[in-house]
PAZAPA-4460 file (N, C-alpha, C; in steps of 0.05 Angstrom, whole numbers, plus 32768, in hexadecimal, padded with zeros to 4 digits):
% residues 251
    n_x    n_y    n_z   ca_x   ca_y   ca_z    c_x    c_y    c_z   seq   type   mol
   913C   9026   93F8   9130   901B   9411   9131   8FFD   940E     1      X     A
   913F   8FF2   9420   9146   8FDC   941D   912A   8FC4   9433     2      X     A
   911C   8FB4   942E   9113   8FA0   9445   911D   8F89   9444     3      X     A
   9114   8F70   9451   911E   8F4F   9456   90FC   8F51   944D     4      X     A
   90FA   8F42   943A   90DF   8F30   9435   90E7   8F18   9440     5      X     A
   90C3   8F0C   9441   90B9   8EED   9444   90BA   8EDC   942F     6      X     A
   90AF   8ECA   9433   90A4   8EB4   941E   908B   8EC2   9414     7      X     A
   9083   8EB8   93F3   9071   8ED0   93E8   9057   8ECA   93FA     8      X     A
   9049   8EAD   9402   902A   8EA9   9418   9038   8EBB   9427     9      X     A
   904C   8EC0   943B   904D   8ED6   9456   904A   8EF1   944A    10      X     A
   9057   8EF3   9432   905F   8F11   942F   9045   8F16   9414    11      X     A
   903B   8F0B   940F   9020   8F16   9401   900F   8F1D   941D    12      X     A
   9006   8F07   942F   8FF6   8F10   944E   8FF8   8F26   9456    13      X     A
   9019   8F24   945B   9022   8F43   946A   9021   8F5B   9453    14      X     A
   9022   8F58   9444   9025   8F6D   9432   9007   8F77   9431    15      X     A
   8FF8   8F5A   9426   8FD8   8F6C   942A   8FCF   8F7D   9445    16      X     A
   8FD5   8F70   9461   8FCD   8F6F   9472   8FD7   8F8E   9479    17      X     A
   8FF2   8F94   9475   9001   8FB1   9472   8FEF   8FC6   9464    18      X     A
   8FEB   8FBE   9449   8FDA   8FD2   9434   8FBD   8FDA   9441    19      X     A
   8FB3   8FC9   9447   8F9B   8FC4   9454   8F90   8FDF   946B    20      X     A
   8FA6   8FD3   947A   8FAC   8FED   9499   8FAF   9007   9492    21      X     A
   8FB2   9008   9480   8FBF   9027   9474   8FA7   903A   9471    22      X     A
   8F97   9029   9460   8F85   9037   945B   8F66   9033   9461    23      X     A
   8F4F   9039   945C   8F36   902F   945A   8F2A   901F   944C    24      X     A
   8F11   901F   944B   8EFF   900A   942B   8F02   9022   9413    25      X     A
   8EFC   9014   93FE   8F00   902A   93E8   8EE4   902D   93DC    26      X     A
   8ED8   9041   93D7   8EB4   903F   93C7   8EBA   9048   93A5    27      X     A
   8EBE   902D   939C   8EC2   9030   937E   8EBA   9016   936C    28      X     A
   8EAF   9010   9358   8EA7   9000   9351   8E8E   9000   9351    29      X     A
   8E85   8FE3   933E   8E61   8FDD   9342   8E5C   8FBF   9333    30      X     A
   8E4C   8FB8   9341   8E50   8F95   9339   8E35   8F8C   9320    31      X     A
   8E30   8FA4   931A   8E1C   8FA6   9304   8E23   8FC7   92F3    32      X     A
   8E24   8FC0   92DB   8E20   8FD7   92CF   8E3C   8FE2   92C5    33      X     A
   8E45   8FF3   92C8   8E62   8FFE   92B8   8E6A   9009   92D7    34      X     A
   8E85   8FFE   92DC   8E8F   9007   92FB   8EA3   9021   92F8    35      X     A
   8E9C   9030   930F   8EA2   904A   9314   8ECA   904D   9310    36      X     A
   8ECB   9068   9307   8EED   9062   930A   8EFB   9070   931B    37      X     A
   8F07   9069   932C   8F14   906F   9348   8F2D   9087   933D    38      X     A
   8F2C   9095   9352   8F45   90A4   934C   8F5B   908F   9354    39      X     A
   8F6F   9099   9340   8F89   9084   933D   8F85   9073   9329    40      X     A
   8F6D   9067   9315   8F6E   9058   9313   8F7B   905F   92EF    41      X     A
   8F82   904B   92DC   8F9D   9054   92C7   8F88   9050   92B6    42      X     A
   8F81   9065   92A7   8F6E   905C   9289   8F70   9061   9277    43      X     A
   8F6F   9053   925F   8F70   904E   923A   8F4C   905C   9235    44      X     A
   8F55   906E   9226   8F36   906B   920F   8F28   9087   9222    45      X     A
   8F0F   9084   9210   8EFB   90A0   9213   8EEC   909A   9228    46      X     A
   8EE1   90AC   923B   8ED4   90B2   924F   8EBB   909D   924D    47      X     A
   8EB4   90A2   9235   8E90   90A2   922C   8E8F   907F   921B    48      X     A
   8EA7   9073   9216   8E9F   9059   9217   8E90   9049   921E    49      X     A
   8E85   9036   920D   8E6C   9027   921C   8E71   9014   9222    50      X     A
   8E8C   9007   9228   8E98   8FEF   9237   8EB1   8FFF   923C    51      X     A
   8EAB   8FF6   9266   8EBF   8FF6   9270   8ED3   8FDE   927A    52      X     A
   8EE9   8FDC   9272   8EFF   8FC3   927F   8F15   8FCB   928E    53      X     A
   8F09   8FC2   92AB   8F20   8FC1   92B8   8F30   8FAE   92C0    54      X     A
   8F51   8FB2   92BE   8F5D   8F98   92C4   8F72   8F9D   92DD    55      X     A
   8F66   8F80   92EB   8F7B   8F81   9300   8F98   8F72   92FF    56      X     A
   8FB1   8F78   9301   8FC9   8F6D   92FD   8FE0   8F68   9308    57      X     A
   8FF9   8F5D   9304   900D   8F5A   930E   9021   8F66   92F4    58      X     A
   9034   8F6D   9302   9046   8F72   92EC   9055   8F5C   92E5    59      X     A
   905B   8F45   9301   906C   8F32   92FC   9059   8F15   92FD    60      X     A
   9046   8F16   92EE   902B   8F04   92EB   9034   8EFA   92C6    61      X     A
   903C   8EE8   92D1   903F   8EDD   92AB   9027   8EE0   9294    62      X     A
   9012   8ED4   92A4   8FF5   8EE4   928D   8FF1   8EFC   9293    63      X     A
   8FF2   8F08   9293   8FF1   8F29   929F   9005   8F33   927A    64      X     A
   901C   8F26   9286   9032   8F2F   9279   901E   8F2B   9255    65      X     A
   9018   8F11   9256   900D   8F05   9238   8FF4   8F1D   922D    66      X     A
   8FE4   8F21   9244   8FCD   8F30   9236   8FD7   8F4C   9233    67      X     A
   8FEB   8F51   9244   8FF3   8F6B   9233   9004   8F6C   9218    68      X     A
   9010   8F53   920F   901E   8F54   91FB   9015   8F4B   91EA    69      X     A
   8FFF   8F36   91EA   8FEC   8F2B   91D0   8FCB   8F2D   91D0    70      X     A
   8FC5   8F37   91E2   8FAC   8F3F   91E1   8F9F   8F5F   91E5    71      X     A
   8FAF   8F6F   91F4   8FA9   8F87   91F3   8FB0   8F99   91E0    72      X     A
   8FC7   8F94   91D2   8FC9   8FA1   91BB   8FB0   8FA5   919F    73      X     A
   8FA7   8F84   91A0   8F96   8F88   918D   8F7C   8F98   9196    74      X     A
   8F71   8F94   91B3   8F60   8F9F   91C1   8F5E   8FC1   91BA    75      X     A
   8F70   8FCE   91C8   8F6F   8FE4   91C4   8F72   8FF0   91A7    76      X     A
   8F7E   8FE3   9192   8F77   8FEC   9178   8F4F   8FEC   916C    77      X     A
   8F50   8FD2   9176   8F2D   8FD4   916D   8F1E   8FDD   9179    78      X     A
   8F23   8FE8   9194   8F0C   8FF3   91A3   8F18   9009   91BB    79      X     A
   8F2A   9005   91C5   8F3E   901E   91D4   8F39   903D   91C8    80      X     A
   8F4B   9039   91B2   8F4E   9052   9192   8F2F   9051   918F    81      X     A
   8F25   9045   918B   8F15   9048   9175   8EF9   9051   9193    82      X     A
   8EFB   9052   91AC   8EEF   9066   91BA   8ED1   9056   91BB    83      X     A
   8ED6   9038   91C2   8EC0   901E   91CC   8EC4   9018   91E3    84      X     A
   8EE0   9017   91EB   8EE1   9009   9200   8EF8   901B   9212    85      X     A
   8EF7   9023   922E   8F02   9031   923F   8F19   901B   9251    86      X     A
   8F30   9015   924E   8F39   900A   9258   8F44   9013   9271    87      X     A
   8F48   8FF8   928E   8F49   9017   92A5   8F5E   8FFA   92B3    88      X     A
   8F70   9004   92C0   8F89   8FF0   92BF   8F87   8FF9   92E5    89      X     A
   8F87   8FDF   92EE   8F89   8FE8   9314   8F9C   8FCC   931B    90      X     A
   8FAF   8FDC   9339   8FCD   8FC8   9338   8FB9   8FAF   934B    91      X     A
   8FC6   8F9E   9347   8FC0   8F85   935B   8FD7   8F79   9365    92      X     A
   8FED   8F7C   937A   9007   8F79   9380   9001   8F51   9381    93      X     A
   9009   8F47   937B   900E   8F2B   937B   901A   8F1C   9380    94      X     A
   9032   8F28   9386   9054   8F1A   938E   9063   8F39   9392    95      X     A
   9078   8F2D   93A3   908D   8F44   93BB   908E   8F5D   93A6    96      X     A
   909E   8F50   9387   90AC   8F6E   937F   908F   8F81   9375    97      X     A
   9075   8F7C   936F   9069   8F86   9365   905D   8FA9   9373    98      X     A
   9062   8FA1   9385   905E   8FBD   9398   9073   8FD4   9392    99      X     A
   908F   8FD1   9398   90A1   8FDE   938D   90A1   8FE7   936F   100      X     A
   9094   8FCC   935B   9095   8FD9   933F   9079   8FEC   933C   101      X     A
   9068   8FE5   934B   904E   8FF4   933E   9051   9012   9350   102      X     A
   905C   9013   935E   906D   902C   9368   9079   903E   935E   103      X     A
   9089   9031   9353   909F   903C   9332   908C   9043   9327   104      X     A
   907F   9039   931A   906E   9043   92FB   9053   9056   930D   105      X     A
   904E   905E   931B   903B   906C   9330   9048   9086   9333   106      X     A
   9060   907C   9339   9071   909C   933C   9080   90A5   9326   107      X     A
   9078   9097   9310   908C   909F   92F2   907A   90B6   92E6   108      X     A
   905B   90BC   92F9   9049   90CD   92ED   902E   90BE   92DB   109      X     A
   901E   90C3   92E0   8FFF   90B8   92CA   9006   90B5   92B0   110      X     A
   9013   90CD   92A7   9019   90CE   9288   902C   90B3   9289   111      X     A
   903A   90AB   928C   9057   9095   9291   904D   907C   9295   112      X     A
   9034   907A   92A6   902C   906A   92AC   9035   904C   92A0   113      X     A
   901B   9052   928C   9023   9037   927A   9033   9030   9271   114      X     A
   9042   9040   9265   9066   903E   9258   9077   902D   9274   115      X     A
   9072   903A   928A   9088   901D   929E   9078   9000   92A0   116      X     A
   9060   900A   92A1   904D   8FF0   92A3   905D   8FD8   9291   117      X     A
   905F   8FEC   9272   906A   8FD3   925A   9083   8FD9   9259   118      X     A
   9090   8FE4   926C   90AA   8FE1   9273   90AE   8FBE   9286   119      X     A
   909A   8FC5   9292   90A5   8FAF   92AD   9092   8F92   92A2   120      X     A
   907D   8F97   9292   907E   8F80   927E   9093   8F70   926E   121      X     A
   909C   8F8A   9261   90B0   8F83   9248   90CA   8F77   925A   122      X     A
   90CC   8F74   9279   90E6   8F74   9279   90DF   8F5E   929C   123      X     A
   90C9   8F4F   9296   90BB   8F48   92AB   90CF   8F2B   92B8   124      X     A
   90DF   8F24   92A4   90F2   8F09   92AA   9108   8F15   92B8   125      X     A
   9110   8F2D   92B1   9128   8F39   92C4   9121   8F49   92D4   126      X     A
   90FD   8F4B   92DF   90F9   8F5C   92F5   90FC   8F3F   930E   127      X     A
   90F5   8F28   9308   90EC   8F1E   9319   9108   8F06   931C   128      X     A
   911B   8F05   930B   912F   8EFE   9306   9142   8F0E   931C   129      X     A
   9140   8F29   931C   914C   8F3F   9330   9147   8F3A   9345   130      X     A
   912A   8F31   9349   911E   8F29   9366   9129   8F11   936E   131      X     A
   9130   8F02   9362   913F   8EEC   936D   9155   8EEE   937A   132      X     A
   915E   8EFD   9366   917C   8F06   936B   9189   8F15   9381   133      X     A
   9172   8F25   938E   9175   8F3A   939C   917E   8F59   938C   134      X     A
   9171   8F57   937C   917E   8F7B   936C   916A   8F82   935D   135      X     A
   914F   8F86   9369   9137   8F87   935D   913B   8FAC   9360   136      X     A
   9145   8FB5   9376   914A   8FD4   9376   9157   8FD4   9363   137      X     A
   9175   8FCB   935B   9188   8FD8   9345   916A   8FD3   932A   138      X     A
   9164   8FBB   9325   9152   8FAF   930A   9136   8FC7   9305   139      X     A
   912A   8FD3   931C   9118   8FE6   931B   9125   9001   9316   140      X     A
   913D   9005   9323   914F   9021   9322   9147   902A   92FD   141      X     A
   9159   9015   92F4   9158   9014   92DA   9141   9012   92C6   142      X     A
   9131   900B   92CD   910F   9011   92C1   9108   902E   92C2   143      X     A
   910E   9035   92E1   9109   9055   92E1   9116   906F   92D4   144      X     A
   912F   9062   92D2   913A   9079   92C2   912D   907D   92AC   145      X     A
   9129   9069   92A0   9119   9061   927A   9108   907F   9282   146      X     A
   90FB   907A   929A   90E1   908A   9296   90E5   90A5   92A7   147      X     A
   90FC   90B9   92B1   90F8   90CA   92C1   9101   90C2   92DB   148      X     A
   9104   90B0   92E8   9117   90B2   9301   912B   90A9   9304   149      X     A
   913A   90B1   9303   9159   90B9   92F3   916C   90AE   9310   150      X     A
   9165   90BA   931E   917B   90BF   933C   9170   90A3   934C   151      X     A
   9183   90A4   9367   917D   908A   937B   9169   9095   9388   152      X     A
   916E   90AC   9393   9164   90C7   9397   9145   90C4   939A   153      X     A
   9143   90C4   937D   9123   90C7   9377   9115   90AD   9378   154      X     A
   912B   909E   936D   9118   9080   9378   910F   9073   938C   155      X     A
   9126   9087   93A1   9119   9078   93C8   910F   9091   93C7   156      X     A
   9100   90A2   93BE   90F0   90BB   93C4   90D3   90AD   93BB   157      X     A
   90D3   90A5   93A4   90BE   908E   9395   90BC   907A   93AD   158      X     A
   90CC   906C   93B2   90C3   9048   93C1   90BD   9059   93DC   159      X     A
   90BE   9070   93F0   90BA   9073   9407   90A1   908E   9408   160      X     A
   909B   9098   93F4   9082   909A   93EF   905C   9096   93F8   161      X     A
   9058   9096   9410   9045   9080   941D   9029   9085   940B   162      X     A
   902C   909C   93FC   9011   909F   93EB   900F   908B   93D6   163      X     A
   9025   9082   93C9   9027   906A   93BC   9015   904F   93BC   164      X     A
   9024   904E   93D6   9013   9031   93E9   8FF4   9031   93F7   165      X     A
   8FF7   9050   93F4   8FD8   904F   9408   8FC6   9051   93ED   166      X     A
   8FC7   9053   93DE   8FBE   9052   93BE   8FBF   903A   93B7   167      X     A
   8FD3   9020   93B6   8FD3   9007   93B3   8FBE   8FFA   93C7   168      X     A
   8FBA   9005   93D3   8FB1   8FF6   93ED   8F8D   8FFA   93E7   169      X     A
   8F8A   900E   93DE   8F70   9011   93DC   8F6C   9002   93BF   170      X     A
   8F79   9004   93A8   8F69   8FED   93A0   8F6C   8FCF   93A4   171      X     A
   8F7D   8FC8   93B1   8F85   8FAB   93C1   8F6B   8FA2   93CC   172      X     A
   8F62   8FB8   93D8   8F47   8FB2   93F2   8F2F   8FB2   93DE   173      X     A
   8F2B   8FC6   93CB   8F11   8FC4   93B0   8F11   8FA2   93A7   174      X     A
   8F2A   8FA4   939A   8F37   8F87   9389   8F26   8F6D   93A6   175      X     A
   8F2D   8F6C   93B6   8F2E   8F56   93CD   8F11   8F5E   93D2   176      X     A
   8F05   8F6B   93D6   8EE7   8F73   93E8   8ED6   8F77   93D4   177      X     A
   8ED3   8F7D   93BE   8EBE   8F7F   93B3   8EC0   8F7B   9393   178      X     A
   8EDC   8F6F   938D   8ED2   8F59   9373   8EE6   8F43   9380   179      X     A
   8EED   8F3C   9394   8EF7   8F23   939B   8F13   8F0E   938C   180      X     A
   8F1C   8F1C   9382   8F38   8F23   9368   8F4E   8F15   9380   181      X     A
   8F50   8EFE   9373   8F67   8EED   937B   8F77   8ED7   936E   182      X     A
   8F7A   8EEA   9351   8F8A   8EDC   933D   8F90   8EF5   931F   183      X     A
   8FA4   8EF4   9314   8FAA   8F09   9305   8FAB   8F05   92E7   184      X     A
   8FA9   8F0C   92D3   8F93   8F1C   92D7   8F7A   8F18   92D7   185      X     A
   8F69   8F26   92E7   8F4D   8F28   92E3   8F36   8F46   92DE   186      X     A
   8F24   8F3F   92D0   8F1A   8F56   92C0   8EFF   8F60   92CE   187      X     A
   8EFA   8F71   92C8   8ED7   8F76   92D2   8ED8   8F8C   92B4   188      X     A
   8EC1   8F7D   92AC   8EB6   8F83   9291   8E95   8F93   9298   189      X     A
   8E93   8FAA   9294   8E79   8FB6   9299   8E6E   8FA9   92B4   190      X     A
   8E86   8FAB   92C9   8E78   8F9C   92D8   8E78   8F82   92E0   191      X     A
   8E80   8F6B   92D2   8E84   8F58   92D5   8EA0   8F4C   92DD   192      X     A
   8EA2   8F3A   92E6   8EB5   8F2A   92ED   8EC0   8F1F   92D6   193      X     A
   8ED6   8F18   92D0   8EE7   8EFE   92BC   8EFE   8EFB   92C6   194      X     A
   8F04   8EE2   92C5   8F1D   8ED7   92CD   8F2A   8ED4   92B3   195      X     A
   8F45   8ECD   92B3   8F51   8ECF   9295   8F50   8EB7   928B   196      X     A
   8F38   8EA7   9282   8F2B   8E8F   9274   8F18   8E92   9263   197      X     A
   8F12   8E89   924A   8EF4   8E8F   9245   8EFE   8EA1   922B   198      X     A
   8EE9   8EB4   9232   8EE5   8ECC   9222   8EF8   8EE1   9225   199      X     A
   8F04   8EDC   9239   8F1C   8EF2   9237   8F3C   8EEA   9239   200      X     A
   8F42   8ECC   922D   8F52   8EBE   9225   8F65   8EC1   9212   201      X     A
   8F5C   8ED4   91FE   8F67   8ED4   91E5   8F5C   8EEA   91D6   202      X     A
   8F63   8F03   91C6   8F57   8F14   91B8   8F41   8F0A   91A0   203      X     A
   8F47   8EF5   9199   8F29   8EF5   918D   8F14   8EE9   9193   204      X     A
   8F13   8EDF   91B5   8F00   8ED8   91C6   8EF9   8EF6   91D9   205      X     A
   8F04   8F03   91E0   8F04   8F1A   91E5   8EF4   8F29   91CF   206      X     A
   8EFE   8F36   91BA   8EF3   8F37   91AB   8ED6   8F34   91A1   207      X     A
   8ED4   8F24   91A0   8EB5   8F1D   91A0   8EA6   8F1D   91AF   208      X     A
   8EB1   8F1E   91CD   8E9B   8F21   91E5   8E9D   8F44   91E9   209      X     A
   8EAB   8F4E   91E0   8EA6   8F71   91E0   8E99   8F6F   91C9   210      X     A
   8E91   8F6B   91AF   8E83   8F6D   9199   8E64   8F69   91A3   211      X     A
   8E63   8F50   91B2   8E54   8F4E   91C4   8E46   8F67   91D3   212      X     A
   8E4B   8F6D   91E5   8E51   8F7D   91F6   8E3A   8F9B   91E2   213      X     A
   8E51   8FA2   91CC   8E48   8FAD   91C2   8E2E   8FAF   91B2   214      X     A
   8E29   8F9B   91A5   8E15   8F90   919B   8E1D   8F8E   9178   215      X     A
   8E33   8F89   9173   8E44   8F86   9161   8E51   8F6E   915E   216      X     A
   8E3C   8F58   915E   8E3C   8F3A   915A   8E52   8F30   9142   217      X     A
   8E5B   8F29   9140   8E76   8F20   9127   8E57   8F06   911E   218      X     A
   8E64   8F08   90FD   8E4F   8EF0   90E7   8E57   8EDC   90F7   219      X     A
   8E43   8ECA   90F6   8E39   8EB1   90F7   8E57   8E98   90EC   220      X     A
   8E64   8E9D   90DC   8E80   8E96   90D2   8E94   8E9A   90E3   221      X     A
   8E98   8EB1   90E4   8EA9   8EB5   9100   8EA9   8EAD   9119   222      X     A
   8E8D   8EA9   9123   8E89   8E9B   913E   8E94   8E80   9139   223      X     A
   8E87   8E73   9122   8E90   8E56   912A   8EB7   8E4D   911C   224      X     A
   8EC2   8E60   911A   8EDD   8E5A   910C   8EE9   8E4C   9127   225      X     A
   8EF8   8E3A   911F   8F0E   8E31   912F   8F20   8E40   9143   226      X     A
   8F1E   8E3E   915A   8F29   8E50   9174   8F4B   8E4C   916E   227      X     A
   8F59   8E61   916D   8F70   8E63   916E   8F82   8E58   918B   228      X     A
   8F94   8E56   9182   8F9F   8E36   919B   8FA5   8E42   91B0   229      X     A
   8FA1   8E3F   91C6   8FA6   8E51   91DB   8FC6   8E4C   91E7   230      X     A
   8FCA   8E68   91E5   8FEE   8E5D   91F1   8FED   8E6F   920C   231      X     A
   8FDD   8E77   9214   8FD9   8E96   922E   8FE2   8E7C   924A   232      X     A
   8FF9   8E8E   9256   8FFE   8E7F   926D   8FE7   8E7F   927A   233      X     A
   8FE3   8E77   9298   8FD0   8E6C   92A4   8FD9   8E85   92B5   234      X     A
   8FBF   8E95   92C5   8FBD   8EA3   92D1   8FC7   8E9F   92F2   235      X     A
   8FD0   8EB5   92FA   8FE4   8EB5   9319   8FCC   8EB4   9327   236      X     A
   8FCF   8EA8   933D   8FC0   8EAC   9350   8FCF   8EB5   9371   237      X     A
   8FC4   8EC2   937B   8FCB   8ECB   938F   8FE2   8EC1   93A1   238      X     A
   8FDE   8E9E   93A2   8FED   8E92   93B8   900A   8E81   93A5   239      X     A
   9002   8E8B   9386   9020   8E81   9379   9037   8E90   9379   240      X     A
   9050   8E7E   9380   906B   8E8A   9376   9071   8E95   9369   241      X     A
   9065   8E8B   9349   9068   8E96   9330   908C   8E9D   9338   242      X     A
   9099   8E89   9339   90B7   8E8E   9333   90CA   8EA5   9349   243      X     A
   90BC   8EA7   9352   90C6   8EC6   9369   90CA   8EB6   9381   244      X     A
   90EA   8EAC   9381   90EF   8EA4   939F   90F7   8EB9   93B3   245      X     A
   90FB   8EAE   93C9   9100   8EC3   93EA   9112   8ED3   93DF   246      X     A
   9116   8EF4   93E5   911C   8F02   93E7   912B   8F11   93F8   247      X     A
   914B   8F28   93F5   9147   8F33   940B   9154   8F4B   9403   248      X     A
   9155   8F56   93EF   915D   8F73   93E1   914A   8F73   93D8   249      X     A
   9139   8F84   93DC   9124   8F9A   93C8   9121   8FAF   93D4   250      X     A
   9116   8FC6   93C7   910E   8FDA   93C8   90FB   8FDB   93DC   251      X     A
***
């Protein structure tokens, strides 16, 4: 399925404004306390964890890309596994191709999920490289096979799909209406808000504010050690390019 996109300010509007109409408000979440988990929504770890993190994202969000490759790894070894912390992953479309990819990995099946997720991480310079290009269909075709959709077949069976979108759309409207999410990534921690600064900057600032959390304070030595140098790109926000010029082949 081929469209003509906008400029990403028109075609983020219209795109929200599209998602929006589709569907209703969504009743999920809580702005105190450990927030509820929506059907659809992608989760790491045990039911009964006593910190919940949810993160909202882009696939083609350069920090997005970082915290999945240098901060979540360590995350989920110390507290994912180890059945502390419930990780719960919800899409936040941010730019044109991200709709089409979070589509792919939606229809690759729950089990698959994450595997295209760090597919379309791992390969995030030639998703959006494609988008330039106009061959973001051929660039996604090929992601999908990795994972089960093999044919063209099945991939415009995937992109024309409307349960897909009307599923995006509802957490678009949560994300926008009731934690006000207009930059990627951003977290709600038991509830709380974080933007990607601070305490959830870097795994061993992270780290310590779930130790926190838990009531599993790191010594007095460790707090005050020297902060490791921050190299984490700077978080997307809604109305950036982030490198994704006009479009007119996609999916």
């Amino acid at each position: 399925m081929i469209m003509n996109l906008l400029s990403r300010r028109s075609a983020l509007a219209a795109v929200s404004a599209l998602m929006l109409a589709a569907c209703g408000g969504s009743n999920g979440g809580s702005t105190t306390g450990t927030p509820a988990i929506m059907k659809g929504d992608h989760v790491k770890g045990s039911e009964s964890a006593p910190v919940t993190i949810i993160e909202y994202a882009s696939p083609t969000c350069p920090a997005c890309k970082y915290f999945h490759d240098d901060i979540m790894p360590e995350l989920t070894e110390k507290y994912v596994v180890t059945g502390k912390v419930k990780f719960v992953f919800r899409e936040y479309p941010i730019h044109e191709p991200d709709v089409p990819a979070y589509v792919l990995a939606m229809c690759a099946g729950e089990d698959k999920f994450f595997d295209v997720l760090g597919d379309l991480f791992a390969n995030q310079v030639g998703v959006v490289t494609a988008a330039q290009n106009g061959t973001l269909k051929a660039a996604l075709q090929t992601i999908g096979k990795r994972h089960g959709i093999e044919t063209t077949a099945q991939f415009d069976a995937c992109m024309e799909n409307p349960d897909y979108r009307t599923a995006l759309a509802d957490k678009y409207q949560l994300a926008v209406e009731k934690w006000d999410i207009n930059s990627t990534p951003t977290f709600i921690v038991n509830g709380e808000k974080h933007l990607f600064e601070g305490e959830t900057r870097t795994a061993e600032s992270f780290s310590r504010y779930i130790d926190r959390l838990l009531g599993e304070a790191a010594p007095a030595e460790a707090e005050t050690a020297a902060p490791a140098e921050d190299t984490a790109p700077q978080p997307t926000e809604a109305a950036d390019d982030a490198g994704v010029p006009e479009t007119t082949d996609q999916p």
